[in-house]
TIGU-903633 format. One record per residue: residue in one letter; chain; x, y, z of N, C-alpha, C in turn. Coordinates in steps of 0.2 Angstrom, whole numbers, always signed. Example, Ala and Ser with C-alpha at 12.3 -4.5 7.8 and 13.67 -1.06 7.14 Angstrom:
<pts>
pt aa:A ch:A nxx:+66 nyy:-28 nzz:+39 caxx:+62 cayy:-22 cazz:+39 cxx:+66 cyy:-16 czz:+39;
pt aa:S ch:A nxx:+64 nyy:-11 nzz:+35 caxx:+68 cayy:-5 cazz:+36 cxx:+64 cyy:+0 czz:+39;
</pts>
This chain:
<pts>
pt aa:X ch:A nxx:+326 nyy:+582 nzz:-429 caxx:+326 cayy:+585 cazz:-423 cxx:+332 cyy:+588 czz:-421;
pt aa:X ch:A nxx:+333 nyy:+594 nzz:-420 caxx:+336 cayy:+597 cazz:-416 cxx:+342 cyy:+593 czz:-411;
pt aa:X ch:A nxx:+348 nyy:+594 nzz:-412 caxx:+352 cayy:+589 cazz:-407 cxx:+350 cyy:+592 czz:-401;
pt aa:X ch:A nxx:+349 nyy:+598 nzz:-397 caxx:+346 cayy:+599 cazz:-389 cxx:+341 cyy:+598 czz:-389;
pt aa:X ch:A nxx:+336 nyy:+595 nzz:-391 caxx:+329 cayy:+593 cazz:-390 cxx:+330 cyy:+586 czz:-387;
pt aa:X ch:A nxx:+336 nyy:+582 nzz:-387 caxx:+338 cayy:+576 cazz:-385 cxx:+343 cyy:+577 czz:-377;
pt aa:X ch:A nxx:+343 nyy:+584 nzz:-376 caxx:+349 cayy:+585 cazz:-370 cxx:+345 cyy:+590 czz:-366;
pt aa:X ch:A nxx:+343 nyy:+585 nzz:-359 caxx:+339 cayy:+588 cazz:-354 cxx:+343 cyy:+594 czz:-353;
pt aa:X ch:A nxx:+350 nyy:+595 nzz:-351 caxx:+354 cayy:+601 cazz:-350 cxx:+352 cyy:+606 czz:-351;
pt aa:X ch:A nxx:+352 nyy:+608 nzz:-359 caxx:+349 cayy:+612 cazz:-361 cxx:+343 cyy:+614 czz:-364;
pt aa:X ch:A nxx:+339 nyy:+609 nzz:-364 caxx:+332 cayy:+610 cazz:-366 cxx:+329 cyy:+614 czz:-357;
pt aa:X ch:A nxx:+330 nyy:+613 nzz:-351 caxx:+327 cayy:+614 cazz:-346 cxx:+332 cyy:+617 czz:-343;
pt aa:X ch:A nxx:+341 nyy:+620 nzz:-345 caxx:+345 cayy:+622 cazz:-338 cxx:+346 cyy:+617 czz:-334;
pt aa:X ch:A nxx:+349 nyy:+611 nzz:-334 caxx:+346 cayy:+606 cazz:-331 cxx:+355 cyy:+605 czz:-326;
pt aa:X ch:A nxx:+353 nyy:+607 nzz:-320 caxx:+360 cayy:+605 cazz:-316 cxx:+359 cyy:+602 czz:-309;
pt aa:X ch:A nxx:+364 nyy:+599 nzz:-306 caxx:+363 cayy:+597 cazz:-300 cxx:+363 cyy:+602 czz:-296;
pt aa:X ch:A nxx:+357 nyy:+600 nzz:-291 caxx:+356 cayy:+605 cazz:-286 cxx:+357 cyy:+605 czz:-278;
pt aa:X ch:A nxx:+360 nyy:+598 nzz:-278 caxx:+361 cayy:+596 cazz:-271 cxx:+360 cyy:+588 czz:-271;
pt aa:X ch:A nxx:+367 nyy:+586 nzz:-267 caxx:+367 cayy:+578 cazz:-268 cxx:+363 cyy:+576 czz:-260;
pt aa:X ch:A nxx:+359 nyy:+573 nzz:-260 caxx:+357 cayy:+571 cazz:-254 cxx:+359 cyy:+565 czz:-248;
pt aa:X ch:A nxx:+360 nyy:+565 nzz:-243 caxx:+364 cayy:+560 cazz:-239 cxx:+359 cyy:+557 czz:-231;
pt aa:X ch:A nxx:+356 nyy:+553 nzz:-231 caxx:+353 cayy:+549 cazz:-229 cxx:+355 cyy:+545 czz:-220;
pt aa:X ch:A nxx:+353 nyy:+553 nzz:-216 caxx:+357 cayy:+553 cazz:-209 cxx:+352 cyy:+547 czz:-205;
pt aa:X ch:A nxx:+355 nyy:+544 nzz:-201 caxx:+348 cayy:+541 cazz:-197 cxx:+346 cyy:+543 czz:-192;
pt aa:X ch:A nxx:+348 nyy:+550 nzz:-187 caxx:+342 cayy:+554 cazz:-185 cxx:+346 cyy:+559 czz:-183;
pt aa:X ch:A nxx:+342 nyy:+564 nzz:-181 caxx:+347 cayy:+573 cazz:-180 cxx:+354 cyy:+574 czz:-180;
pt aa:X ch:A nxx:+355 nyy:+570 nzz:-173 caxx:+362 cayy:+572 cazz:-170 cxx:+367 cyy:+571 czz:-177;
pt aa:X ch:A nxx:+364 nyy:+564 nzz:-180 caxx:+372 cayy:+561 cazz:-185 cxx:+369 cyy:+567 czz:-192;
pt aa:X ch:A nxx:+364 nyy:+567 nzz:-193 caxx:+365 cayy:+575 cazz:-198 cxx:+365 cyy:+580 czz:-197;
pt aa:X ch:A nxx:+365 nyy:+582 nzz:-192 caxx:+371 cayy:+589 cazz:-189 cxx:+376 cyy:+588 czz:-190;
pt aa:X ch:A nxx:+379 nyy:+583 nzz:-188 caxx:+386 cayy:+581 cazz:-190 cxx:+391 cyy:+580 czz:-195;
pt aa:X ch:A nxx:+384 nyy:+577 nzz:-198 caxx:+388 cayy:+577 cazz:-205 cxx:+387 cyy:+583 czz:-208;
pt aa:X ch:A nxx:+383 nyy:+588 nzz:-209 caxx:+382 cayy:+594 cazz:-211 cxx:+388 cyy:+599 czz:-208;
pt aa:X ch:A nxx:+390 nyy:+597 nzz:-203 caxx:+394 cayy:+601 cazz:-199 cxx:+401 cyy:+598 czz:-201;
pt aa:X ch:A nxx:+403 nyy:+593 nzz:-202 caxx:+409 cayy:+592 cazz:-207 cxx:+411 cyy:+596 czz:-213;
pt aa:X ch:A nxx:+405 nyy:+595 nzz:-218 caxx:+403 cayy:+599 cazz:-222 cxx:+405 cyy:+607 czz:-222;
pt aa:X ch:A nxx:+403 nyy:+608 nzz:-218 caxx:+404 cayy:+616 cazz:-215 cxx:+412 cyy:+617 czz:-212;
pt aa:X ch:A nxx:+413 nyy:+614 nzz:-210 caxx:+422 cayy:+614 cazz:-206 cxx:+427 cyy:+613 czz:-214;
pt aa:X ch:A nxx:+425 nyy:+607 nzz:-214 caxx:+430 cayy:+606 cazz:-222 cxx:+429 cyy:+610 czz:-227;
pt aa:X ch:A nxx:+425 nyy:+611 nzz:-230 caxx:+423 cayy:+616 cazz:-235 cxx:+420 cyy:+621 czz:-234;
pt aa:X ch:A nxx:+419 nyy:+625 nzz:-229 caxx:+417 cayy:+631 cazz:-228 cxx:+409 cyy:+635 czz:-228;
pt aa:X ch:A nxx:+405 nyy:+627 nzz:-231 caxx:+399 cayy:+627 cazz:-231 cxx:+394 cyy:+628 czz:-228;
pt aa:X ch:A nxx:+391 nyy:+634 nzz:-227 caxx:+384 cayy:+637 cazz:-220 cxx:+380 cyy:+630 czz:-218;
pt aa:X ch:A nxx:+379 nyy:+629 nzz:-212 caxx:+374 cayy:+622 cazz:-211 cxx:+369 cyy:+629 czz:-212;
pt aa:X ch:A nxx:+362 nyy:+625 nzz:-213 caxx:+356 cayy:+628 cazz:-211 cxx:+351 cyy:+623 czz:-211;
pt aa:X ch:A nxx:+348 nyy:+623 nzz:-205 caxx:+343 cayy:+619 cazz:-202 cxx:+338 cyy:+620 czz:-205;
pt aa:X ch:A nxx:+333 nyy:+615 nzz:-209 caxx:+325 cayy:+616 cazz:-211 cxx:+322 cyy:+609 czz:-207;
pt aa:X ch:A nxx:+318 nyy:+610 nzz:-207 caxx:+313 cayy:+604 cazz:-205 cxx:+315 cyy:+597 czz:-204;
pt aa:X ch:A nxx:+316 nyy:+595 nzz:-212 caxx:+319 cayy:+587 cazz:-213 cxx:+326 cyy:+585 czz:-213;
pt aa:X ch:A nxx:+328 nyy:+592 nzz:-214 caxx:+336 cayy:+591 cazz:-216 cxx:+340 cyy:+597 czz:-213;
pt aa:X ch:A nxx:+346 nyy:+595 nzz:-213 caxx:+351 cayy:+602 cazz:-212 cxx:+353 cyy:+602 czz:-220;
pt aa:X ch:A nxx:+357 nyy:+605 nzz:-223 caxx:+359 cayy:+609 cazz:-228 cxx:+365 cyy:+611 czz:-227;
pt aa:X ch:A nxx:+372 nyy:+609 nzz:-229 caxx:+377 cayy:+612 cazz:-231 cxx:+380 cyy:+617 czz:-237;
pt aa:X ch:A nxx:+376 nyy:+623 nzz:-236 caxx:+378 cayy:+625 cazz:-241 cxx:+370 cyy:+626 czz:-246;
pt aa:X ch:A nxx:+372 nyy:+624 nzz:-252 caxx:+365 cayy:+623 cazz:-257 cxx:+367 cyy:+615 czz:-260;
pt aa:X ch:A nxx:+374 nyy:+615 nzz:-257 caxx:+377 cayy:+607 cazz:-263 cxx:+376 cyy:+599 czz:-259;
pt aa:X ch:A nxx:+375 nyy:+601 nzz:-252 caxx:+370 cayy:+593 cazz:-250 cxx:+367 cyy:+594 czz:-244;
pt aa:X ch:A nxx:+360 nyy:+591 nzz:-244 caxx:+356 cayy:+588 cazz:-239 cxx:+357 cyy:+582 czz:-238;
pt aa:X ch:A nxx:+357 nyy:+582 nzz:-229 caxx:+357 cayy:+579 cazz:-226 cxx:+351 cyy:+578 czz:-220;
pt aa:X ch:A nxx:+349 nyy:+571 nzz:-224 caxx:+341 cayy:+570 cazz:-221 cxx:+342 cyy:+568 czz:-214;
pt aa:X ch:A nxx:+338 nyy:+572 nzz:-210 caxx:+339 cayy:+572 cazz:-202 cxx:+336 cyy:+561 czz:-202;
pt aa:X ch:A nxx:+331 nyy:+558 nzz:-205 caxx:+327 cayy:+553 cazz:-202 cxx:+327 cyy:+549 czz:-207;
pt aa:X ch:A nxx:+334 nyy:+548 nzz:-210 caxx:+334 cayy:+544 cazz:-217 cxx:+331 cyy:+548 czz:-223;
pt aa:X ch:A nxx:+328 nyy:+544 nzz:-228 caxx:+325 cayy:+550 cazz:-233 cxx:+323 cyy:+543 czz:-238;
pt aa:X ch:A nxx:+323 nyy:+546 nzz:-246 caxx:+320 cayy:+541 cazz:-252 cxx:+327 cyy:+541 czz:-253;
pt aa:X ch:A nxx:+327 nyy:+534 nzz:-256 caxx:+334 cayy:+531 cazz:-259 cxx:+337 cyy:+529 czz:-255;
pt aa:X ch:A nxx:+339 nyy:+523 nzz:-258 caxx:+345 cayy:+516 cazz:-254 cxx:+352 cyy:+521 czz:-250;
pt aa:X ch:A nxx:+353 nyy:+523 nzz:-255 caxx:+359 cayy:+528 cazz:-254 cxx:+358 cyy:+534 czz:-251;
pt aa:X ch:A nxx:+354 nyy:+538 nzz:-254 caxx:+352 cayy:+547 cazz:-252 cxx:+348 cyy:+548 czz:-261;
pt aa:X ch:A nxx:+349 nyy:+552 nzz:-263 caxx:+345 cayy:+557 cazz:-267 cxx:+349 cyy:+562 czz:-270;
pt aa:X ch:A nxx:+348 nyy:+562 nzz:-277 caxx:+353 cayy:+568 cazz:-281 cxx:+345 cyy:+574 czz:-282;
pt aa:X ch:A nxx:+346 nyy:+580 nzz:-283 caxx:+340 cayy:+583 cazz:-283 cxx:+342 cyy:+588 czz:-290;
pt aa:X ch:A nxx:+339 nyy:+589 nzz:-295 caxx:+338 cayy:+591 cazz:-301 cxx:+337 cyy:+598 czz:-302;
pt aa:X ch:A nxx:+339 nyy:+604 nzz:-302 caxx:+335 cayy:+607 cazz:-304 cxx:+335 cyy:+609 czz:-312;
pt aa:X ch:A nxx:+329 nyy:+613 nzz:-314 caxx:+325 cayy:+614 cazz:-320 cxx:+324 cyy:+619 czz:-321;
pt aa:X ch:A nxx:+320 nyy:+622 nzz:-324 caxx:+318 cayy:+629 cazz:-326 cxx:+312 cyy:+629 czz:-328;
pt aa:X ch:A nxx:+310 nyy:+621 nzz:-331 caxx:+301 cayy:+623 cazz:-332 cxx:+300 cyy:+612 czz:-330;
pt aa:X ch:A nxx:+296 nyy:+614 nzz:-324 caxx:+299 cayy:+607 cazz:-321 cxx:+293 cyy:+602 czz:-325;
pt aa:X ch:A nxx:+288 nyy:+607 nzz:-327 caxx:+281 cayy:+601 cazz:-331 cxx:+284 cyy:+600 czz:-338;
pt aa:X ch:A nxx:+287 nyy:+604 nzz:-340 caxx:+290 cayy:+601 cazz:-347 cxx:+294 cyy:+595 czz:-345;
pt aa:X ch:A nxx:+299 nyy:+598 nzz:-341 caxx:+305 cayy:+592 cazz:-338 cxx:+301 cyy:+585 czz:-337;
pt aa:X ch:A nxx:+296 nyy:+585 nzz:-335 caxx:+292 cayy:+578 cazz:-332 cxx:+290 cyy:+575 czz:-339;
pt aa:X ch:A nxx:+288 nyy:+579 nzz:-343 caxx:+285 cayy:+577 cazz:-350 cxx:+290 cyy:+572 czz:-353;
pt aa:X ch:A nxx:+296 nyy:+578 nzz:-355 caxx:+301 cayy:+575 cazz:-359 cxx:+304 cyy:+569 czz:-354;
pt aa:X ch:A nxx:+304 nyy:+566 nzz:-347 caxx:+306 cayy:+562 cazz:-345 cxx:+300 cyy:+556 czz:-344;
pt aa:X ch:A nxx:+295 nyy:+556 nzz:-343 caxx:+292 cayy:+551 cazz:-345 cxx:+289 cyy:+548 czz:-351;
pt aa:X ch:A nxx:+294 nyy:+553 nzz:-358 caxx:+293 cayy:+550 cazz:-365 cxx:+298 cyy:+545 czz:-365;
pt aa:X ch:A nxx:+303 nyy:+546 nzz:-359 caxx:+309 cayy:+541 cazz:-361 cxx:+309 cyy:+535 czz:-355;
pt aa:X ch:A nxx:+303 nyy:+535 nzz:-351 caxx:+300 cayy:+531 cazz:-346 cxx:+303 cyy:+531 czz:-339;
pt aa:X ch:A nxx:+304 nyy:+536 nzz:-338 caxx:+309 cayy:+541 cazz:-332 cxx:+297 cyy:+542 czz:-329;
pt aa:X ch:A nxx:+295 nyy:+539 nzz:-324 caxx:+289 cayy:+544 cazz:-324 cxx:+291 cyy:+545 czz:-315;
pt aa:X ch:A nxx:+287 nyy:+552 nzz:-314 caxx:+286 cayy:+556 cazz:-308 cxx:+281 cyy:+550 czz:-302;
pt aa:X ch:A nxx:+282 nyy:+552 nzz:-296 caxx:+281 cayy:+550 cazz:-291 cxx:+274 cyy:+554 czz:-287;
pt aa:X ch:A nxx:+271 nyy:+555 nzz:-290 caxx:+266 cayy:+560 cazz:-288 cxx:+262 cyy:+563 czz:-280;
pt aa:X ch:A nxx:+265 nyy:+553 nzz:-277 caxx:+263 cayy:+557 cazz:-269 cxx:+270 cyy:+561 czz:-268;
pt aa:X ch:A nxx:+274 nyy:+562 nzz:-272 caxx:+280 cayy:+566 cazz:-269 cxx:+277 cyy:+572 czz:-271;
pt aa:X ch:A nxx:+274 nyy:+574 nzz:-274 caxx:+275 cayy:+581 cazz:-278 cxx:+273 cyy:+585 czz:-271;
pt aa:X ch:A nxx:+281 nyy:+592 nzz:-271 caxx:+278 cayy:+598 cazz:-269 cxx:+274 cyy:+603 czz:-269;
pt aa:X ch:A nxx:+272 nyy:+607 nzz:-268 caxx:+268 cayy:+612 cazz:-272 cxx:+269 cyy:+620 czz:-271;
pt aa:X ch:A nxx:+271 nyy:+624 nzz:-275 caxx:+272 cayy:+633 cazz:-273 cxx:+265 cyy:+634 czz:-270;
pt aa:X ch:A nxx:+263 nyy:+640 nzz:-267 caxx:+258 cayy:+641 cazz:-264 cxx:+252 cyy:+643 czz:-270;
pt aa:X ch:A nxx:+256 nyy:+643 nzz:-278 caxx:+250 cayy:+645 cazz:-284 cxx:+251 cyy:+639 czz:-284;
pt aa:X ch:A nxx:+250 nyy:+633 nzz:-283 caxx:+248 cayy:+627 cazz:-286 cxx:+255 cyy:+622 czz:-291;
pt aa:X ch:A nxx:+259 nyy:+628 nzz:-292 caxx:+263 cayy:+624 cazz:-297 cxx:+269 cyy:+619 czz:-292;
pt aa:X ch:A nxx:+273 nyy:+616 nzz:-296 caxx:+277 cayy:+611 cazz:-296 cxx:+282 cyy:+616 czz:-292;
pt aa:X ch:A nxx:+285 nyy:+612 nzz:-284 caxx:+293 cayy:+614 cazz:-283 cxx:+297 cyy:+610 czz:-285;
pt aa:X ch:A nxx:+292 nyy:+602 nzz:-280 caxx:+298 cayy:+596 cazz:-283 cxx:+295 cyy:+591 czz:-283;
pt aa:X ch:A nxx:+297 nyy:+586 nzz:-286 caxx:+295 cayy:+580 cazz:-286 cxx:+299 cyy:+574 czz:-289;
pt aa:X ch:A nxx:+300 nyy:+569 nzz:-284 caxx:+302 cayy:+561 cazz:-286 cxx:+302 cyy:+558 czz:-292;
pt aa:X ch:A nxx:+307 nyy:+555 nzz:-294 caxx:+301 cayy:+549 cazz:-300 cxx:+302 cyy:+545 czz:-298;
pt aa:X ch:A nxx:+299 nyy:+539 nzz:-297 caxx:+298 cayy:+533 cazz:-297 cxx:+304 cyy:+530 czz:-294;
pt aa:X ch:A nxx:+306 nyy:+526 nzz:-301 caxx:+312 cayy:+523 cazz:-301 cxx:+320 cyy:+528 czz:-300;
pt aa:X ch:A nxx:+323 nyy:+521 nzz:-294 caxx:+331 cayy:+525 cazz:-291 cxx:+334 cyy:+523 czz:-297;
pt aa:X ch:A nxx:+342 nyy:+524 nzz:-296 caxx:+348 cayy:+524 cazz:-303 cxx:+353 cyy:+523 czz:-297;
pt aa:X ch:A nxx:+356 nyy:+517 nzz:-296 caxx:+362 cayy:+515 cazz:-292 cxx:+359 cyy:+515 czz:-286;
pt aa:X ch:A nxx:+354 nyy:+515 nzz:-284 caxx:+353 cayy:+518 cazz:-275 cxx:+350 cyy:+523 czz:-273;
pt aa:X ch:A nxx:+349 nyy:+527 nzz:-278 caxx:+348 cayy:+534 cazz:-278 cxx:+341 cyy:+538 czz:-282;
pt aa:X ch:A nxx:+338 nyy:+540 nzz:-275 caxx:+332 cayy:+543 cazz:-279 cxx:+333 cyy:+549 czz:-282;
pt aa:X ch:A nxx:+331 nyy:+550 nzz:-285 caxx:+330 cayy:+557 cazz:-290 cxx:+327 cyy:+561 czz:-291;
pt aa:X ch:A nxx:+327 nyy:+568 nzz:-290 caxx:+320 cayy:+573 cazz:-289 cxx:+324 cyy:+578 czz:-295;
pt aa:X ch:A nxx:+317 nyy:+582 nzz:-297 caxx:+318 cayy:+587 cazz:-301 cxx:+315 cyy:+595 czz:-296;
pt aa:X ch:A nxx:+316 nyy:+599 nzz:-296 caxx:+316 cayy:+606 cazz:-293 cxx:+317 cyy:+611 czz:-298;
pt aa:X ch:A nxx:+312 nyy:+615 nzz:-293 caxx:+313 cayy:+623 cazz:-297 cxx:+317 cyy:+629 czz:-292;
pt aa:X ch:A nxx:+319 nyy:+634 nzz:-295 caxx:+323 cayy:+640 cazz:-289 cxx:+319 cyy:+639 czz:-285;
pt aa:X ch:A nxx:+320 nyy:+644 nzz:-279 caxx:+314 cayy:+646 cazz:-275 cxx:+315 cyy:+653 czz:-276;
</pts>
């Protein structure tokens, strides 16, 4: 086997896409989103569950998955990534799965956290 066929890195482009931080309701993740934005320069942008600093961390307005927050993954082909991660018993979370409007994967959970931390895989948008 191939030495990258062993290294999600580069089998899938595999980089962190955003550390997530587990606010306990709006005001304290505005805030902290806006810290974010003052000390580093980073855009807040408000979505639904989160504000956004930037693209490098959300912050979940109502709590979120993970004891701690959530590291988010992206990939470049997110069904292969799920494959090769549940050969190595990494399995997905299925009520998490998002969905693009053709049906395919945006994002989705696995199961099991790693120090506190949930973990999700993603695609661009």
């Amino acid at each position: 086997m191939a030495q990258n066929a062993e290294n999600p890195v580069e089998l899938f482009d595999m980089h962190v896409a955003h550390v997530g931080i587990n606010a306990a309701n709006e005001e304290e993740a505005s805030r902290i989103a806006g810290e974010f934005e003052a000390l580093m320069g980073l855009t807040r942008i408000e979505k639904a569950p989160s504000f956004f600093a930037g693209t490098l961390v959300e912050v979940m307005k109502r709590g979120g998955r993970g004891e701690k927050g959530h590291i988010g993954f992206h990939v470049n082909d997110i069904a292969a990534a799920e494959k090769w991660f549940a050969a190595r018993g990494l399995e997905v979370d299925d009520s998490s799965r998002v969905t693009n409007p053709d049906g395919s994967t945006f994002l989705v959970y696995f199961k099991r956290q790693i120090a506190g931390f949930a973990l999700h895989l993603t695609v661009a948008e």
